[in-house]
C-alpha positions in Angstrom: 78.9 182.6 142.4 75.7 185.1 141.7 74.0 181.5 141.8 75.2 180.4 145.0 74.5 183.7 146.9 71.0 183.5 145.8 70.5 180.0 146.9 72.2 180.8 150.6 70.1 184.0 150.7 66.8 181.7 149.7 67.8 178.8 152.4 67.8 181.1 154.9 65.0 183.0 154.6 63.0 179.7 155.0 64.8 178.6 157.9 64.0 182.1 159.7 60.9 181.5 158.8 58.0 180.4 161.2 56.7 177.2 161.7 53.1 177.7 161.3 50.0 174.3 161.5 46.4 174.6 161.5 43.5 177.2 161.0 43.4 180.3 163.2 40.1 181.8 163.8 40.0 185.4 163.8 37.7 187.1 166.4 35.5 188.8 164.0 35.3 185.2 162.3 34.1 183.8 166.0 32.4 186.7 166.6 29.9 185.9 163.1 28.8 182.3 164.4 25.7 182.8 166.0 24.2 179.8 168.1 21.2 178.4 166.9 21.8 180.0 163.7 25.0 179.5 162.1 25.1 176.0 160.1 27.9 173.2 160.2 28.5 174.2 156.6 28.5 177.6 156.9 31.7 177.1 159.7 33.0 174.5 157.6 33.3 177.2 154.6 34.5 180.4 156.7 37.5 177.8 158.1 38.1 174.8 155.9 37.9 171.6 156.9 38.5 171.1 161.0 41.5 169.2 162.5 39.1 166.8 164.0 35.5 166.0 165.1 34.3 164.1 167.7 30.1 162.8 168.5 28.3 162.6 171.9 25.1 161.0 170.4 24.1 163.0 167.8 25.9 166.4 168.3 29.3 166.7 166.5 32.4 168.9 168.0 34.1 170.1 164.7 37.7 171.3 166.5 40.4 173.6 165.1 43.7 173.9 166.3 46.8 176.4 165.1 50.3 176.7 166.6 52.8 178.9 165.2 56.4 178.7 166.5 59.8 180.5 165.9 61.8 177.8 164.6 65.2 179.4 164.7 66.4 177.8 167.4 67.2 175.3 164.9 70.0 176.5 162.9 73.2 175.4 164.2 75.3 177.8 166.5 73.8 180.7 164.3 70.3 179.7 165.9 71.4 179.2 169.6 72.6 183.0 169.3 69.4 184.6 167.6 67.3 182.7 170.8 69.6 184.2 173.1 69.0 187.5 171.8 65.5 187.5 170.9 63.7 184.5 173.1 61.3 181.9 171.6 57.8 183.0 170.6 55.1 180.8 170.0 51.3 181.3 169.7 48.4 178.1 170.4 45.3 178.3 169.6 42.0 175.8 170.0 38.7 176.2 169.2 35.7 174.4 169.1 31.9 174.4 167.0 29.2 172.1 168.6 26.4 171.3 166.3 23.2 169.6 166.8 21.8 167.4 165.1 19.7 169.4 162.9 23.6 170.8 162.1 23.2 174.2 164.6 25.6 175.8 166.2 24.6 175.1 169.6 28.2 176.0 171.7 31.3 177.2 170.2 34.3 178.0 172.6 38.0 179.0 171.6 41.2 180.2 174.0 44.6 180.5 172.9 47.7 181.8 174.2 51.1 183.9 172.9 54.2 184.0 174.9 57.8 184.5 174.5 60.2 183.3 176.7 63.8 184.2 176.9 65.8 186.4 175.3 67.6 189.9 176.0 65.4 192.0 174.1 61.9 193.6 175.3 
C-alpha cells in the first residue's frame, strides 16, 4: 500500500509540473554579448546549441526560443478545477545572435512575454 502511495504521490508531482522547451537567455547573459566582439562560439557555449539558424549571404541568425507552460489543465476534472482557481501561466521567449562572416556578433535582439490568464486568484 506504502508502494502505491508513493507512486500516486510521484505521478502527480510530474503532472503539476511545468511544461518547459528551449534555452532562456538570462539578461545578464544578453547583457555580456557585445557586438563586434562576442564570437559565434562564445554564444554557442554560454547557451548550447540554438533551436535554429538561418543565412542571408554570409551572416548567420543563430535563434533561441523557450516556452514554459502550466500544464495542469491536463488532468482530468482535477485539472479543470486547479485552472479555475489559479488561471493558466505561460512564459515565451525568442531571441536572436546575428554573426558575420568573420563569426561577430553584429545584431542580437530578444523579447519575450509572461501572462496569466484566468483564474480567481491575484
Amino acid at each position: 500500500m506504502k508502494n502505491i502511495a508513493t507512486r500516486l504521490s510521484l505521478l502527480s508531482f510530474l503532472l503539476l509540473s511545468a511544461c518547459t522547451v528551449g534555452q532562456k537567455v538570462g539578461s545578464d547573459q544578453y547583457q555580456s554579448f557585445q557586438e563586434g566582439k562576442t564570437t559565434r562560439a562564445e554564444i554557442v557555449a554560454a547557451l548550447g546549441e540554438p533551436n535554429g539558424s538561418s543565412w542571408v549571404g554570409q551572416e548567420e541568425t543563430l535563434s533561441y526560443s523557450f516556452v514554459a507552460s502550466d500544464k495542469r489543465g491536463y488532468i482530468p476534472v482535477v485539472g479543470a478545477i486547479l485552472l479555475a482557481v489559479d488561471g493558466v501561466k505561460s512564459e515565451v521567449q525568442v531571441c536572436g545572435f546575428t554573426v558575420d562572416a568573420k563569426k561577430l556578433l553584429k545584431v542580437k535582439t530578444c523579447s519575450g512575454s509572461a501572462q496569466k490568464v484566468g483564474g480567481l486568484t491575484g
